[in-house]
FIKOL-482270 format. One record per residue (C-alpha): x negated, y, z. Coordinates in nm, 2 decimals. Each point is the difference from the previous one (the first is absolute). Layout:
<atoms>
@x X | y Y | z Z
...
</atoms>
This chain:
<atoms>
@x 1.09 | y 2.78 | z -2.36
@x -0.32 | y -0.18 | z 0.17
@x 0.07 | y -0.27 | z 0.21
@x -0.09 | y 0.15 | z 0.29
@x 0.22 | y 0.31 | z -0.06
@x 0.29 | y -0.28 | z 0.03
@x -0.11 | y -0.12 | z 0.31
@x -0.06 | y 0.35 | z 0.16
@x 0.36 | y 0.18 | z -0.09
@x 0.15 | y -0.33 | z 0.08
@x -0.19 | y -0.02 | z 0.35
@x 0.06 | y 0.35 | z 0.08
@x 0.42 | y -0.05 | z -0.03
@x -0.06 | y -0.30 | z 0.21
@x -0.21 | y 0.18 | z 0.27
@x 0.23 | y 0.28 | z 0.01
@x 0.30 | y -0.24 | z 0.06
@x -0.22 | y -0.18 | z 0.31
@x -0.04 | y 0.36 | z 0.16
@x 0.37 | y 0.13 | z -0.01
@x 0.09 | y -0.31 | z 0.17
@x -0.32 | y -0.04 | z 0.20
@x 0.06 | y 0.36 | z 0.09
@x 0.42 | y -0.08 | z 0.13
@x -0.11 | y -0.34 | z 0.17
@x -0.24 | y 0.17 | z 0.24
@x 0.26 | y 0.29 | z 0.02
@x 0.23 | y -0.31 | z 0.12
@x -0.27 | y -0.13 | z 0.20
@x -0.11 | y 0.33 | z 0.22
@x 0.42 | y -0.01 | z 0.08
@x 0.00 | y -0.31 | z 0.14
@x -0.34 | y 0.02 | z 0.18
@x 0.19 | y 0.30 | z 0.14
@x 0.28 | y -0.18 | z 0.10
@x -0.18 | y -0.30 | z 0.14
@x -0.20 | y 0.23 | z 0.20
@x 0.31 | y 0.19 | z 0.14
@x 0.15 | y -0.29 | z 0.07
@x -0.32 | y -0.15 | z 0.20
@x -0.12 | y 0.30 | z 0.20
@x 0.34 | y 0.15 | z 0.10
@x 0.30 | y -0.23 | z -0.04
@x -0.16 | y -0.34 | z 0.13
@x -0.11 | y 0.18 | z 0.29
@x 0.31 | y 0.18 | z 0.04
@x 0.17 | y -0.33 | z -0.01
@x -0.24 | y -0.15 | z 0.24
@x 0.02 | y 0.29 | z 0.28
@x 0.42 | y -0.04 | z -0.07
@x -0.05 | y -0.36 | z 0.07
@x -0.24 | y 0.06 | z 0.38
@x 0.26 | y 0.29 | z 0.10
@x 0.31 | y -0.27 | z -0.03
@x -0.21 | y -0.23 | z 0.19
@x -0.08 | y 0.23 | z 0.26
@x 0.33 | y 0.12 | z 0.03
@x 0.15 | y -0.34 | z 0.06
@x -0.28 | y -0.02 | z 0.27
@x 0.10 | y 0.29 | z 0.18
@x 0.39 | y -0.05 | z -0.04
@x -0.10 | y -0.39 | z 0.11
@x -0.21 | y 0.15 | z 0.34
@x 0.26 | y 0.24 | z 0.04
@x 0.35 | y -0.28 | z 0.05
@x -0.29 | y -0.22 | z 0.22
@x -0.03 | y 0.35 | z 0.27
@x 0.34 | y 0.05 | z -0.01
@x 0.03 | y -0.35 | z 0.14
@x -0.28 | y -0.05 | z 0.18
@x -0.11 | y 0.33 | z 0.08
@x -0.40 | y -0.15 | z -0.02
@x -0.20 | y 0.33 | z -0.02
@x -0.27 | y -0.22 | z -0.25
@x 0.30 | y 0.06 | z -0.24
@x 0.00 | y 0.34 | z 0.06
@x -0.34 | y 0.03 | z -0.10
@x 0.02 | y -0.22 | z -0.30
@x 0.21 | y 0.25 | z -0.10
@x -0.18 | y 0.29 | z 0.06
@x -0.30 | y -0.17 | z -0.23
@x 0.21 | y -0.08 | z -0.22
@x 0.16 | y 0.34 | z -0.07
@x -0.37 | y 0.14 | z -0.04
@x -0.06 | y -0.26 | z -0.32
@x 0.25 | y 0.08 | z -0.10
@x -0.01 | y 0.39 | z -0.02
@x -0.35 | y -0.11 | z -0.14
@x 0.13 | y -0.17 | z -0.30
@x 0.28 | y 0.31 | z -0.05
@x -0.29 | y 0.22 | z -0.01
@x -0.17 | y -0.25 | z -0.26
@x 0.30 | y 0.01 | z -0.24
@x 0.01 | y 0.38 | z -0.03
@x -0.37 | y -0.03 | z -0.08
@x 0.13 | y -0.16 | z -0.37
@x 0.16 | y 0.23 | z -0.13
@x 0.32 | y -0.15 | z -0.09
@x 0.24 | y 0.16 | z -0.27
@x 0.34 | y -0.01 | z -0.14
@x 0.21 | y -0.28 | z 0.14
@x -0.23 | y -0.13 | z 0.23
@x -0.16 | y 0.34 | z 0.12
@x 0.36 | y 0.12 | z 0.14
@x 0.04 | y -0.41 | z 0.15
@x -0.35 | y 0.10 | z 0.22
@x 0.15 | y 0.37 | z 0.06
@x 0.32 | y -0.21 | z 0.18
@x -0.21 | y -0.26 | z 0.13
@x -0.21 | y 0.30 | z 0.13
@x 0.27 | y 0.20 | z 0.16
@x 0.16 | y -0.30 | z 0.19
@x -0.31 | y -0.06 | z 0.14
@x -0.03 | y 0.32 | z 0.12
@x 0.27 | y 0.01 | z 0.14
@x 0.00 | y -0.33 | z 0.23
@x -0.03 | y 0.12 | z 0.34
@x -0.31 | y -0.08 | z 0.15
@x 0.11 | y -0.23 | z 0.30
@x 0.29 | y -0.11 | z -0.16
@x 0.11 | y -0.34 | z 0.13
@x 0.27 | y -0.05 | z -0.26
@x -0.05 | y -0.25 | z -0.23
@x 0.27 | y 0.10 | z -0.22
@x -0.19 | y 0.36 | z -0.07
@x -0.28 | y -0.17 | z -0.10
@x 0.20 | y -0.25 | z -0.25
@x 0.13 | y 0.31 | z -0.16
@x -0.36 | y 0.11 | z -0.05
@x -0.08 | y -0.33 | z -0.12
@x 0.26 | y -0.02 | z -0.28
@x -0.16 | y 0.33 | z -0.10
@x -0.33 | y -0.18 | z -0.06
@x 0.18 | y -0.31 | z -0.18
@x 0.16 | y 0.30 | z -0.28
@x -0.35 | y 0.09 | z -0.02
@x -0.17 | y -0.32 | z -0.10
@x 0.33 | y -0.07 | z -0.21
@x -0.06 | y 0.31 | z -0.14
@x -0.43 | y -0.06 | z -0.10
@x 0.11 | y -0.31 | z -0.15
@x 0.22 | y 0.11 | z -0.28
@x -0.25 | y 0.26 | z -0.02
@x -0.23 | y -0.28 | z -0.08
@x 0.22 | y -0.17 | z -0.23
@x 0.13 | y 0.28 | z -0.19
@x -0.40 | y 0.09 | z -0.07
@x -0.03 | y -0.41 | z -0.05
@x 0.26 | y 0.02 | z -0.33
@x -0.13 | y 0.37 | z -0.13
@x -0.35 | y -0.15 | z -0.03
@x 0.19 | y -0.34 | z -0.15
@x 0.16 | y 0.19 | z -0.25
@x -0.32 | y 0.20 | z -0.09
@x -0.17 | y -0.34 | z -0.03
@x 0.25 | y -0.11 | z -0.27
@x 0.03 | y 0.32 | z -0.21
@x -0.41 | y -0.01 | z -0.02
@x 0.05 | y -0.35 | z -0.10
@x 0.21 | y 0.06 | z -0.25
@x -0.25 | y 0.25 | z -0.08
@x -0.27 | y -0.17 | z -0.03
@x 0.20 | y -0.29 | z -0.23
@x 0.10 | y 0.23 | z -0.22
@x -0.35 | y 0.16 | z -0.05
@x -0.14 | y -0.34 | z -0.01
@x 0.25 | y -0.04 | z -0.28
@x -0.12 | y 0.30 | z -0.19
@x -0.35 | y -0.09 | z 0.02
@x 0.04 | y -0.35 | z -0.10
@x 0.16 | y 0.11 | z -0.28
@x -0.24 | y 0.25 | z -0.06
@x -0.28 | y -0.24 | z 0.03
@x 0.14 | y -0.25 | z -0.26
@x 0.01 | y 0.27 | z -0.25
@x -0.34 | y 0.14 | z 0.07
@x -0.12 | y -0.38 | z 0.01
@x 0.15 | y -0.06 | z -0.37
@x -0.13 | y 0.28 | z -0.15
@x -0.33 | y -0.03 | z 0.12
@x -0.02 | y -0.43 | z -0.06
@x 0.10 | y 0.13 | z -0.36
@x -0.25 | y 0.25 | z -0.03
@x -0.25 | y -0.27 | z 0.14
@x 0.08 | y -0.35 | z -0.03
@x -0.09 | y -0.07 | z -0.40
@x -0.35 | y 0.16 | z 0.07
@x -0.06 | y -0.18 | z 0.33
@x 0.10 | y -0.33 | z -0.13
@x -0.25 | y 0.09 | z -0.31
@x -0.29 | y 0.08 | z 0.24
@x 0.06 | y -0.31 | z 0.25
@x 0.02 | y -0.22 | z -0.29
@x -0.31 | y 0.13 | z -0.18
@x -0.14 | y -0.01 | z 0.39
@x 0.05 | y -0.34 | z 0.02
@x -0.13 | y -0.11 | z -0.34
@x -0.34 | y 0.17 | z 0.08
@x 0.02 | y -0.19 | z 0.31
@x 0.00 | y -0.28 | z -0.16
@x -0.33 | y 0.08 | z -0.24
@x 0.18 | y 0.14 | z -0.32
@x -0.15 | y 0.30 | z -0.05
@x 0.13 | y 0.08 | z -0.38
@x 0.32 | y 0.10 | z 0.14
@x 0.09 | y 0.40 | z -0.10
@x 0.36 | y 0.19 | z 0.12
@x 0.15 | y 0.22 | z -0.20
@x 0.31 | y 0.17 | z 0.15
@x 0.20 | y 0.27 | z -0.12
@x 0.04 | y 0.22 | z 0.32
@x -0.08 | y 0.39 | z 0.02
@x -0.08 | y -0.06 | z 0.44
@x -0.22 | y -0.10 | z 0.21
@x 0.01 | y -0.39 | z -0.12
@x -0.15 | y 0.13 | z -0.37
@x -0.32 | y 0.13 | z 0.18
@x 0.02 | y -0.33 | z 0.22
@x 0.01 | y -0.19 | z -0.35
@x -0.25 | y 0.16 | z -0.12
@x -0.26 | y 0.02 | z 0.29
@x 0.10 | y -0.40 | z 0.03
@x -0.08 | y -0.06 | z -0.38
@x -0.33 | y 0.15 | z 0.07
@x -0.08 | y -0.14 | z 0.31
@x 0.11 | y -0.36 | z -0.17
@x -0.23 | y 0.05 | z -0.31
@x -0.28 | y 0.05 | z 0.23
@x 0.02 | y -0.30 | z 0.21
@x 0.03 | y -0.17 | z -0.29
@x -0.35 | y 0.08 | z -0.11
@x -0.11 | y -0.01 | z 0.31
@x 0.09 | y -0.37 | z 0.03
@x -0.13 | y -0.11 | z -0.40
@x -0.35 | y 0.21 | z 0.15
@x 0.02 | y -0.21 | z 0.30
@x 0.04 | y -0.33 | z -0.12
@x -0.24 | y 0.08 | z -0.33
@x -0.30 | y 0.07 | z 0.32
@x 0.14 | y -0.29 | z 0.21
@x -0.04 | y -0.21 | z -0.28
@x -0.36 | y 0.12 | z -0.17
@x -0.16 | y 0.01 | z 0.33
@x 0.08 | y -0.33 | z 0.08
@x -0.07 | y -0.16 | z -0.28
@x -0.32 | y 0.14 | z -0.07
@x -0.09 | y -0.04 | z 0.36
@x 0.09 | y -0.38 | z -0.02
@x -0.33 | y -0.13 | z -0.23
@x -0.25 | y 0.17 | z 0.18
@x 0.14 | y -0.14 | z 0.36
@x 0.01 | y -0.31 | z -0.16
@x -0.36 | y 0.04 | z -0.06
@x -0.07 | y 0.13 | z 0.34
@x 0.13 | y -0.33 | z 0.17
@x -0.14 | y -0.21 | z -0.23
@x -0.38 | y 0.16 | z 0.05
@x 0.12 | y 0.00 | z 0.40
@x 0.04 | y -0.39 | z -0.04
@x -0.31 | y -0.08 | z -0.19
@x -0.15 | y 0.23 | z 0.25
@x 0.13 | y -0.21 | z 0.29
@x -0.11 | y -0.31 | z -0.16
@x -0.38 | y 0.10 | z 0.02
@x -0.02 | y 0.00 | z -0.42
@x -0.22 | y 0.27 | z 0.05
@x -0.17 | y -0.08 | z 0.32
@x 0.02 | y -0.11 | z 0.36
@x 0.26 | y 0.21 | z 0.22
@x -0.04 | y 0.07 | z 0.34
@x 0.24 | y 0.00 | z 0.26
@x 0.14 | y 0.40 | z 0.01
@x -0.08 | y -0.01 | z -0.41
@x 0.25 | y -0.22 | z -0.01
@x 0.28 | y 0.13 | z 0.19
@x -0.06 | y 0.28 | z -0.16
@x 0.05 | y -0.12 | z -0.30
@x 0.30 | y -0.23 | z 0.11
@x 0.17 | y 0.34 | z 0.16
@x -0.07 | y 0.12 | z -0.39
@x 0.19 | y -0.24 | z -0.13
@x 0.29 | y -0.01 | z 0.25
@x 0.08 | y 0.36 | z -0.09
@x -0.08 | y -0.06 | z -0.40
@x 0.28 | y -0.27 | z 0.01
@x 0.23 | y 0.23 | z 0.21
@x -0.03 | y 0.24 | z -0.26
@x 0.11 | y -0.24 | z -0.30
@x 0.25 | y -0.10 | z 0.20
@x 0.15 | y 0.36 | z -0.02
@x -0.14 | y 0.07 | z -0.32
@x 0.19 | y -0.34 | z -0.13
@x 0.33 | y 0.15 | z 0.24
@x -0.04 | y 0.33 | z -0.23
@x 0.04 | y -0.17 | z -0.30
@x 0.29 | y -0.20 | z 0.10
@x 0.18 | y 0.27 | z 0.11
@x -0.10 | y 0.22 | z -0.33
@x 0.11 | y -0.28 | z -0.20
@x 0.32 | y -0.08 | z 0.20
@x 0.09 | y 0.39 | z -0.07
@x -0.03 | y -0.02 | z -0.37
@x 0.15 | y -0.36 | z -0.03
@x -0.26 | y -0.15 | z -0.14
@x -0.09 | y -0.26 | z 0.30
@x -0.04 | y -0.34 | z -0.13
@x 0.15 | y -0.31 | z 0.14
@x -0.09 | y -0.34 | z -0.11
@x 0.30 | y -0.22 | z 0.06
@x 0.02 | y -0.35 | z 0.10
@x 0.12 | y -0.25 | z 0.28
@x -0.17 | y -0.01 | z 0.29
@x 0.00 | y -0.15 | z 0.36
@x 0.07 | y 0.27 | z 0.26
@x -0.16 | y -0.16 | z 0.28
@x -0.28 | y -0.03 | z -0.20
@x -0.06 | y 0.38 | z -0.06
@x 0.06 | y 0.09 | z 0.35
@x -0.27 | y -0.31 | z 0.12
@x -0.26 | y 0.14 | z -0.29
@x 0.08 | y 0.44 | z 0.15
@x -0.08 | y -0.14 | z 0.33
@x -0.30 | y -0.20 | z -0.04
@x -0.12 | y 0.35 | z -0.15
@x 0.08 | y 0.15 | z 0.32
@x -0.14 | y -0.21 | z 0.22
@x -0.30 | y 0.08 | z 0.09
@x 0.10 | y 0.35 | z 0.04
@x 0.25 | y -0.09 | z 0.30
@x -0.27 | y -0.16 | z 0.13
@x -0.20 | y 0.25 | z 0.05
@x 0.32 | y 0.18 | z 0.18
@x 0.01 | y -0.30 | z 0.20
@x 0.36 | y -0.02 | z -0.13
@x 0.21 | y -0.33 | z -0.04
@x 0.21 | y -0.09 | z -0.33
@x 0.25 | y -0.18 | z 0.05
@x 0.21 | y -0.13 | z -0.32
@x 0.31 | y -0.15 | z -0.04
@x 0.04 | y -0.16 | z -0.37
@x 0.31 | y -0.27 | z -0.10
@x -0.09 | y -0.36 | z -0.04
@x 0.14 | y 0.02 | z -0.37
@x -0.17 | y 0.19 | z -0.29
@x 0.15 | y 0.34 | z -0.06
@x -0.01 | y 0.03 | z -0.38
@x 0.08 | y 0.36 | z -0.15
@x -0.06 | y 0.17 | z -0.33
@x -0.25 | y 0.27 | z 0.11
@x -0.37 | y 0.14 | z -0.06
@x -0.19 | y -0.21 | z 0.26
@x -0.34 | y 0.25 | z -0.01
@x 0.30 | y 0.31 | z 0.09
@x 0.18 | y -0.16 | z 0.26
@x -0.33 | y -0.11 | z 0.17
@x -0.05 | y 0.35 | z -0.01
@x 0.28 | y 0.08 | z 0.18
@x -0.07 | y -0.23 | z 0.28
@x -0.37 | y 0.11 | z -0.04
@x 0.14 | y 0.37 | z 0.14
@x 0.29 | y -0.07 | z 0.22
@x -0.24 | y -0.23 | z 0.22
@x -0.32 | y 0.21 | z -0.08
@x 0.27 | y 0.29 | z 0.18
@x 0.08 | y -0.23 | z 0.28
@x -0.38 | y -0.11 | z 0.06
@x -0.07 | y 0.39 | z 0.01
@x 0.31 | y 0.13 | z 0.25
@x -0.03 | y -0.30 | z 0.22
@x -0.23 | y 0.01 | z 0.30
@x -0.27 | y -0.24 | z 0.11
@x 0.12 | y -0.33 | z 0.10
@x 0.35 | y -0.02 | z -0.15
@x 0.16 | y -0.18 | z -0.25
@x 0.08 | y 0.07 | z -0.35
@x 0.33 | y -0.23 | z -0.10
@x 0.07 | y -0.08 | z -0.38
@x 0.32 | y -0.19 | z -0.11
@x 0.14 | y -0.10 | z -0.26
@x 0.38 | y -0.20 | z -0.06
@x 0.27 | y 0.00 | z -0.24
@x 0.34 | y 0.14 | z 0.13
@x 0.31 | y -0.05 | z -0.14
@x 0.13 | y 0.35 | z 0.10
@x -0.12 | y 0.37 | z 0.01
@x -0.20 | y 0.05 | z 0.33
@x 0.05 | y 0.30 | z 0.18
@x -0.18 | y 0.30 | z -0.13
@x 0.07 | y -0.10 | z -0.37
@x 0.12 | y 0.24 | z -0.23
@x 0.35 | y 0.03 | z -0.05
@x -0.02 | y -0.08 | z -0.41
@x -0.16 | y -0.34 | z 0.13
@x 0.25 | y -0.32 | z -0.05
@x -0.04 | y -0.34 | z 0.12
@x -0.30 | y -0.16 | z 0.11
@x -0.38 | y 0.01 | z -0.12
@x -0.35 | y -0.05 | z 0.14
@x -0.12 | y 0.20 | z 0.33
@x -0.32 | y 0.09 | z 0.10
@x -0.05 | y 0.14 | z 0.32
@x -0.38 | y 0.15 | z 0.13
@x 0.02 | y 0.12 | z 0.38
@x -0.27 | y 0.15 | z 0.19
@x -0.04 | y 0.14 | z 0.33
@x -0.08 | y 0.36 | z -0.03
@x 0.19 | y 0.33 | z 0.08
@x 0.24 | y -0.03 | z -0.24
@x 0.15 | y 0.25 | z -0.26
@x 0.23 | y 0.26 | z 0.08
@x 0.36 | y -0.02 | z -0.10
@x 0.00 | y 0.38 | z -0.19
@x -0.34 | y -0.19 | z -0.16
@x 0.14 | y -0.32 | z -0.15
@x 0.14 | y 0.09 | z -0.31
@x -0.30 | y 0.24 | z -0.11
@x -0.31 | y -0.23 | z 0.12
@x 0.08 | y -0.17 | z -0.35
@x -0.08 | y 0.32 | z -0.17
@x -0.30 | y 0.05 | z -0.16
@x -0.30 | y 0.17 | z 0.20
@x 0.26 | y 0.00 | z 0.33
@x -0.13 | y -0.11 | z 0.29
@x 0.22 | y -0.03 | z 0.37
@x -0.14 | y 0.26 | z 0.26
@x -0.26 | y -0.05 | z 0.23
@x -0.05 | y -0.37 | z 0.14
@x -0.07 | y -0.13 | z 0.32
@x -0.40 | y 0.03 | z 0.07
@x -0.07 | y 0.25 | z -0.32
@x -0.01 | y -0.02 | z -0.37
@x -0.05 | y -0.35 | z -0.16
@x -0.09 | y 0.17 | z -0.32
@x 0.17 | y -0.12 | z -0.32
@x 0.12 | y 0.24 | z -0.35
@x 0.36 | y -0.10 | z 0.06
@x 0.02 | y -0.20 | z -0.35
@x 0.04 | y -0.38 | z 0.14
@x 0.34 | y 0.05 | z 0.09
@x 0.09 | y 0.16 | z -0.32
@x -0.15 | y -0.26 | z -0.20
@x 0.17 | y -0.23 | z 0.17
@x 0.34 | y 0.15 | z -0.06
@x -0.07 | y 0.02 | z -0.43
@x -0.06 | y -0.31 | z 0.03
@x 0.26 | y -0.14 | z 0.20
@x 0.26 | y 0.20 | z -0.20
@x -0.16 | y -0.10 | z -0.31
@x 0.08 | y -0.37 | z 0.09
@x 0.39 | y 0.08 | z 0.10
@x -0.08 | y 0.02 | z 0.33
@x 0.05 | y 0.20 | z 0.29
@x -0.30 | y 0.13 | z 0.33
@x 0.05 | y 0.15 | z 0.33
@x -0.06 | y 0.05 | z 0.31
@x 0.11 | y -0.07 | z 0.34
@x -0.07 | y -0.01 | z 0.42
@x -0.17 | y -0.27 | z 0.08
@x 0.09 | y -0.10 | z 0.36
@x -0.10 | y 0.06 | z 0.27
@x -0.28 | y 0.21 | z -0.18
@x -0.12 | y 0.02 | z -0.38
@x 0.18 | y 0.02 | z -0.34
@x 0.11 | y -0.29 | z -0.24
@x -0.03 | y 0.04 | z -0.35
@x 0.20 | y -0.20 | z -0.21
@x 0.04 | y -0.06 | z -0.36
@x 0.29 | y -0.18 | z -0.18
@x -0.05 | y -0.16 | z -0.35
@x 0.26 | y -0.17 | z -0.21
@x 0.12 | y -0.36 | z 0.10
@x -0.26 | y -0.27 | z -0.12
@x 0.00 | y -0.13 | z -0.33
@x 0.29 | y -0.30 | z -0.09
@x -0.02 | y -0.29 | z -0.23
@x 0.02 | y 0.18 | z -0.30
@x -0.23 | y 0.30 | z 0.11
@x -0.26 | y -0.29 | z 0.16
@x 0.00 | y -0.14 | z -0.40
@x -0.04 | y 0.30 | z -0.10
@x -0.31 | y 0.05 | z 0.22
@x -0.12 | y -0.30 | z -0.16
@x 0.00 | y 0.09 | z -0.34
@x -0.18 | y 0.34 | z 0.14
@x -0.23 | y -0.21 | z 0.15
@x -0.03 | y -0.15 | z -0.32
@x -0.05 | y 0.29 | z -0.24
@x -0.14 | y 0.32 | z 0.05
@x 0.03 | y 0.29 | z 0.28
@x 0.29 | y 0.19 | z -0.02
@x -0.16 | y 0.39 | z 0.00
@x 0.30 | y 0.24 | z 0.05
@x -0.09 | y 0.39 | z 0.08
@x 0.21 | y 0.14 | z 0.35
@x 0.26 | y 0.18 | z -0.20
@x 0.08 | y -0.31 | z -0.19
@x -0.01 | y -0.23 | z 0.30
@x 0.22 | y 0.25 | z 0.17
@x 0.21 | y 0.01 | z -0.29
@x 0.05 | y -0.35 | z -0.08
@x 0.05 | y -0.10 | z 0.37
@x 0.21 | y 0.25 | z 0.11
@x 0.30 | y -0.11 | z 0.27
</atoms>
């Protein structure tokens, strides 16, 4: 039976179960509406006009003792206005409609009104005719009460309706659940777990489960879908890879004729010849720059980047990305300010990567910030994670921090913007341009030497960037650096450094 079989039979019981007692609870319902209705448009007003006629009674019975005494004719007509609200209200209460009980309490009420005299000036007559009125109000409000405990009682019975069917379907639901997690759950977990190894860039993965439903087709169409992306990515990186690397000697040659160009080898430049040619170059060294990003990132992907290992100076690295870097702030009319320990900063690294790593994360900062502001660069050692740092991180280590002033990167952005070819939406004032491979680079490379890069708000406006590298050498590593020092390179591949360094 196909899953979805499962699930429809065992939906249908369920839905016929929510209409039988969907069908009695509105049943229950349209009663008491019915009830609360009767009781508001007849019973409360009933009770109401009950209420005025004993007050007007007393009035009259009241005015009536006060002319016996007094014999003030303005009692006299009190009375006689009184007696006319009065037969108004009577005539009101036979407008209800009264039954039972209370119908034959107006029907008394009624008669002994009729049958005060009109001048009467006993006051006794009309008490009689008052204790007629008090039976009748008695006689609305157990109405009242007796339709208050019907509806109670029809309240309860549809809750214990209703508890029961919830009962039923609960039950009914936990068997439908297990039978259909059973039918589903091995070929799920199968499919999220192959999901999640292509994810991750594995694309040799194949399923093969031994179900007759809708999950074998899913296996299938994934297997196929998975073999394609596979070649899709080998085709992608092959051309990523060619390309640049044939495009790389005949740039090379392009800036080198650009420069010879520029320094009048071949012949006197004038003015526009020569920004010309200096625009020329700008955009031929742009392009290596990317073409030499490229191949990074092709090499990162097949593990095959080399580092050369040895102790370096931190500080150092950070002074030699910025003095890069300068003169492009400058033109941006931007400020760098850096922050460096007194103390050298010693750890085992590739000097030429991590300056590449500043080289981007300020070369970002430069870009996003606008005119005028300040780019800062720190570096310390702390002796605890800061915040931010991954979870897997322990103790202490080396932090460098690159802030800059622009627009910032969205929250649902941060952990993609290290992805390759990602770039956060729009920013403020339009595109900055950019292939989205600096920040990727950066994270192979910060991974490669155990350590860990993101990203954070940078108040009151910007992002921070920061980068945490294992705790500087000791006495035993610094020797160490001297015999490296000593001898010759250490040249380790990215898998092996990962591998070898690994927390």
């Amino acid at each position: 039976m196909k899953v979805a079989s499962k699930v429809a039979v065992g939906s249908a019981l369920l839905l016929l179960l929510a209409v039988g007692a969907l069908g009695y609870l509105v049943a229950v319902v349209r009663d008491l509406v019915a009830v609360q209705r009767e009781v508001s448009t007849t019973h409360t007003r009933a009770a109401r006009h009950a209420l005025f006629q004993i007050r007007l009674l007393d009035e009259i019975e009241e005015s009536l003792r006060k002319l016996e005494v007094t014999h003030d004719p303005q009692y006299s007509a009190k009375v006689e206005r009184l007696r006319r609200e009065a037969g108004e209200g009577v005539a009101a209460l036979a407008t209800l409609g009264l039954e039972g009980a209370e119908g034959e309490a107006l029907e008394t009420f009624r008669q002994a009104w009729r049958a005060l005299p009109a001048g009467t000036t006993d006051a006794d007559e009309v008490r009689d005719v008052r204790e007629r009125a008090e039976g009748l109000l008695a006689a609305v409000e157990a109405a009242i009460v007796h339709r208050a405990r019907t509806a109670a009682a029809a309240s309860e019975t549809a809750g214990r309706v209703a508890l029961g069917v919830a009962a039923a379907a609960v039950l009914l639901g936990l068997v439908v659940v297990q039978l259909t997690v059973r039918s589903i759950n091995a070929p799920l977990q199968r499919l999220v777990a192959g999901t999640h190894t292509v994810a991750a860039g594995d694309f040799a993965l194949e399923l093969n489960g031994s179900s007759d439903d809708e999950f074998a087709q899913l296996e299938a169409d994934f297997n196929a879908m998975v073999q394609r992306l596979g070649e899709l990515d080998a085709m992608k990186k092959d051309l990523l890879s060619h390309v640049s690397h044939e495009l790389k000697t005949p740039l090379a040659t392009l800036q080198e004729t650009h420069k010879i160009l520029l320094e009048d080898v071949a012949g006197t430049l004038n003015d526009t010849q020569r920004r010309l040619l200096e625009l020329n170059l700008r955009s031929s060294e742009r392009l290596s720059r990317l073409i030499s990003k490229l191949l990074d990132l092709s090499r990162m992907e097949a593990g095959a980047m080399a580092y050369e290992l040895a102790f370096h100076d931190l500080r150092q690295l950070v002074r030699d990305a910025l003095a890069e870097l300068a003169p492009r702030a400058r033109e941006r009319s931007l400020r760098l300010d850096v922050e460096l320990p007194a103390e050298p900063v010693e750890i085992h690294c590739d000097g030429d990567r991590l300056v590449q790593v500043v080289e981007n994360l300020v070369e970002n900062a430069i870009k996003f910030s606008p005119e005028g502001a300040a780019v800062r660069v720190g570096l310390e050692v702390v002796a605890a994670p800061p915040a931010g740092a991954p979870a897997r991180w322990r103790g202490g280590g080396v932090l460098l921090a690159v802030r800059d002033a622009g627009p910032g990167v969205p929250v649902a952005e941060r952990e993609r913007i290290f992805d390759r070819f990602h770039q956060a939406g729009p920013r403020r004032g339009g595109s900055v341009g950019g292939a989205g491979l600096g920040l990727a680079i950066c994270h192979g490379i910060v991974e490669a030497h155990r350590g860990a890069i993101w990203v954070a708000d940078n108040e009151p406006a910007g992002s921070v960037f920061r980068v945490l590298l294992p705790p500087p050498a000791d006495e035993g590593a610094l020797s160490a650096a001297d015999s490296a020092r000593a001898g010759a390179p250490n040249l380790v591949s990215s898998a092996g450094f990962a591998g070898q360094n690994s927390a």
